[in-house]
Every structure is written in C-alpha cells, then in structure tokens.
C-alpha positions as CSV (number, residue, x, y, z in Angstrom):
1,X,21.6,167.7,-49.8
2,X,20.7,169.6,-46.5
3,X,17.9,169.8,-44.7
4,X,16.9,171.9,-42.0
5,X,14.5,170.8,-39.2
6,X,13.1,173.2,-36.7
7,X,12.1,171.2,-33.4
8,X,10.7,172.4,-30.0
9,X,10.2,170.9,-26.6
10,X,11.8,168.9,-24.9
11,X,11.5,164.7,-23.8
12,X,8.0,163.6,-24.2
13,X,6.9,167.2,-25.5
14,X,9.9,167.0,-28.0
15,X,8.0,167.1,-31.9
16,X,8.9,168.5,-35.3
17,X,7.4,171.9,-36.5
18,X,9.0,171.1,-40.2
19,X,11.6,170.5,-42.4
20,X,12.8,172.9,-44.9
21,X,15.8,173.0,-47.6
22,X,16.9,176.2,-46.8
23,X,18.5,177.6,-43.9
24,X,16.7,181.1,-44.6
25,X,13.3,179.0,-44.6
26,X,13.8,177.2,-41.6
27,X,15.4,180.6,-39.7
28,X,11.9,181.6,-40.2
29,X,9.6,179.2,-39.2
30,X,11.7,179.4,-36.2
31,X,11.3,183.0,-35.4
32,X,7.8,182.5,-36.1
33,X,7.6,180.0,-33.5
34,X,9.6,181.8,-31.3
35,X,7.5,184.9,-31.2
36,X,6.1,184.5,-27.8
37,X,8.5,183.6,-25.0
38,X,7.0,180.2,-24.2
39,X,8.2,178.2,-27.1
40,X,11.7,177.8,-27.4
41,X,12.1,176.3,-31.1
42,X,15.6,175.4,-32.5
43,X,16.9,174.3,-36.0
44,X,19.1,171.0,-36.6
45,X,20.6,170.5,-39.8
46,X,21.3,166.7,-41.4
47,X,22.9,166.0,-44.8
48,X,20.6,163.4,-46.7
49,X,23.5,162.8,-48.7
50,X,25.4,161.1,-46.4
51,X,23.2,157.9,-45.8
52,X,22.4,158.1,-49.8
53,X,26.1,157.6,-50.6
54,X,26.5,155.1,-48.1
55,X,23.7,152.7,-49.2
56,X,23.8,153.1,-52.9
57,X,27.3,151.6,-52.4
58,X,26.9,149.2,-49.9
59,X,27.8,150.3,-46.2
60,X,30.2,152.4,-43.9
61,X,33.2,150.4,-42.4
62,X,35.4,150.5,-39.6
63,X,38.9,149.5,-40.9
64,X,41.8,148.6,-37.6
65,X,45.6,147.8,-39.0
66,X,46.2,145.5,-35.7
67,X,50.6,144.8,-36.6
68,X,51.1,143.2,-33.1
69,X,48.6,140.7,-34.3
70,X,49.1,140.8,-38.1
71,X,46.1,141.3,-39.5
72,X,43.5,144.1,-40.3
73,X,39.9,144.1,-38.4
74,X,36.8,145.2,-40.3
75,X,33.6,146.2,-39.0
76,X,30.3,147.0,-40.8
77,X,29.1,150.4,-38.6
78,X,25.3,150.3,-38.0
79,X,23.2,153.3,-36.8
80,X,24.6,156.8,-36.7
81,X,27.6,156.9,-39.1
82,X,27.8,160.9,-39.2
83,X,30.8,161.3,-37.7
84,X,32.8,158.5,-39.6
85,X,31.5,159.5,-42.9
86,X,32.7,162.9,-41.9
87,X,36.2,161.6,-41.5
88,X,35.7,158.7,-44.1
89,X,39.4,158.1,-45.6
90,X,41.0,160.1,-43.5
91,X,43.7,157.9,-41.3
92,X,43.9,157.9,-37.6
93,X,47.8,157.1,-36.6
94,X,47.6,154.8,-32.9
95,X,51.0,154.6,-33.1
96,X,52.1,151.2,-31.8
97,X,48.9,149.7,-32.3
98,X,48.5,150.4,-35.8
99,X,46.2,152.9,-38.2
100,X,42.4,153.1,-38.5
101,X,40.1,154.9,-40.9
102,X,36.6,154.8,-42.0
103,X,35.4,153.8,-45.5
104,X,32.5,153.7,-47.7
105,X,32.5,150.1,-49.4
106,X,30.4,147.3,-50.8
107,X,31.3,145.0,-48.3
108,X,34.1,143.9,-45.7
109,X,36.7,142.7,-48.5
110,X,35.9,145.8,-50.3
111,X,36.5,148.2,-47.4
112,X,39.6,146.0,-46.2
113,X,40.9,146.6,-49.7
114,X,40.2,150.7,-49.6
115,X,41.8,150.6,-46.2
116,X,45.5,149.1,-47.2
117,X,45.6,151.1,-50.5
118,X,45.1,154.2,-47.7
119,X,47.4,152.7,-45.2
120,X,50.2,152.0,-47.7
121,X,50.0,155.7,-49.2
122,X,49.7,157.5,-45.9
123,X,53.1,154.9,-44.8
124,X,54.9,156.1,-48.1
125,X,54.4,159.6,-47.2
126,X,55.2,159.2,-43.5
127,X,58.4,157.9,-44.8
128,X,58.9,160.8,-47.2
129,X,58.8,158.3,-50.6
C-alpha cells in the first residue's frame, strides 16, 4: 500500500503536516498549505508494503557470486532497503567478478539458495539453453 506524506520545512524546522492514502488527498493538503508563499510544503510517497513483505518473511539479502574465490557472499541488508527490494531478483552481471542480486528470504541459507536457483537460470539463458 501507498502512502502519501506532505512535509514542510527544512533541517530543524523539517515536520510532518500528514499522511494520507491517496495522492488526490495529499495533493490537497498540500495546496492548502501552500496557499500563502511562505510555506513551501511537498509530498513524499513510501510503499508500506515493501517492509511488510520483507519482515513477514524474514529479511532482505545481499547475494555476491565471488568465482575467483569460489564461493557466494551473503549479507543481511539493514536500514533502508528501497532500492534493493525494488530490484529484488533482478541479476546484476559484474562480469569477471561474478553476478549479484537482492532477495527476500528467511535467512542467509535461504537467500543463498534463491540466489543460485537465479544465477543458474539467468547463466542458462545467457547461454541460449
């Protein structure tokens, strides 16, 4: 689900005005703040699924084939995980120094698991099998 949070101000003066599940809602409370020129108000959206997902499974992983060394590197990710649950299962070639991609798991054996089932298809299609 989305949310929709108008803010104002900046640094210290930075604070909420409210949150709102539409973006028609929130458009308006903005303008409303916005009516005289000294507030400058703005609206930031955030999907409250994304952290839902992520914990009622278990957690967001980073997932590194490392072939000059022979062996995969897993990470647990910690703090803002936007980004990589964006991109979650989605592989990143590094060429020489192997694939990476981002998984939702229940922990680090889990997610290492996810990761070579995604390596190995994305390999077999590389290779046109």
């Amino acid at each position: 689900m989305k949310v929709y949070v108008v803010t104002a101000g900046c640094y210290s003066d930075y604070h909420i005005c409210g949150v709102c599940t539409t973006l028609k809602k929130a458009t308006e409370l903005m303008n409303y703040m916005n009516r005289d020129e000294y507030n400058s108000a703005e609206i930031e959206e955030y999907d409250t699924d994304v952290w839902e997902s992520v914990l009622s499974i278990g957690g967001m992983y980073s997932v590194s084939e490392r072939p000059l060394l022979g062996r995969i590197d897993v990470t647990e990710l910690h703090g803002s995980i936007e980004d990589a649950y964006e991109n979650r299962n989605h592989i990143r070639d590094n060429g020489n120094r192997g694939l990476s991609t981002w998984v939702v798991a229940k922990d680090k054996e889990h997610a290492k698991k996810i990761a070579s089932d995604l390596f190995a298809k994305y390999k077999a299609e590389k290779e046109g099998l």
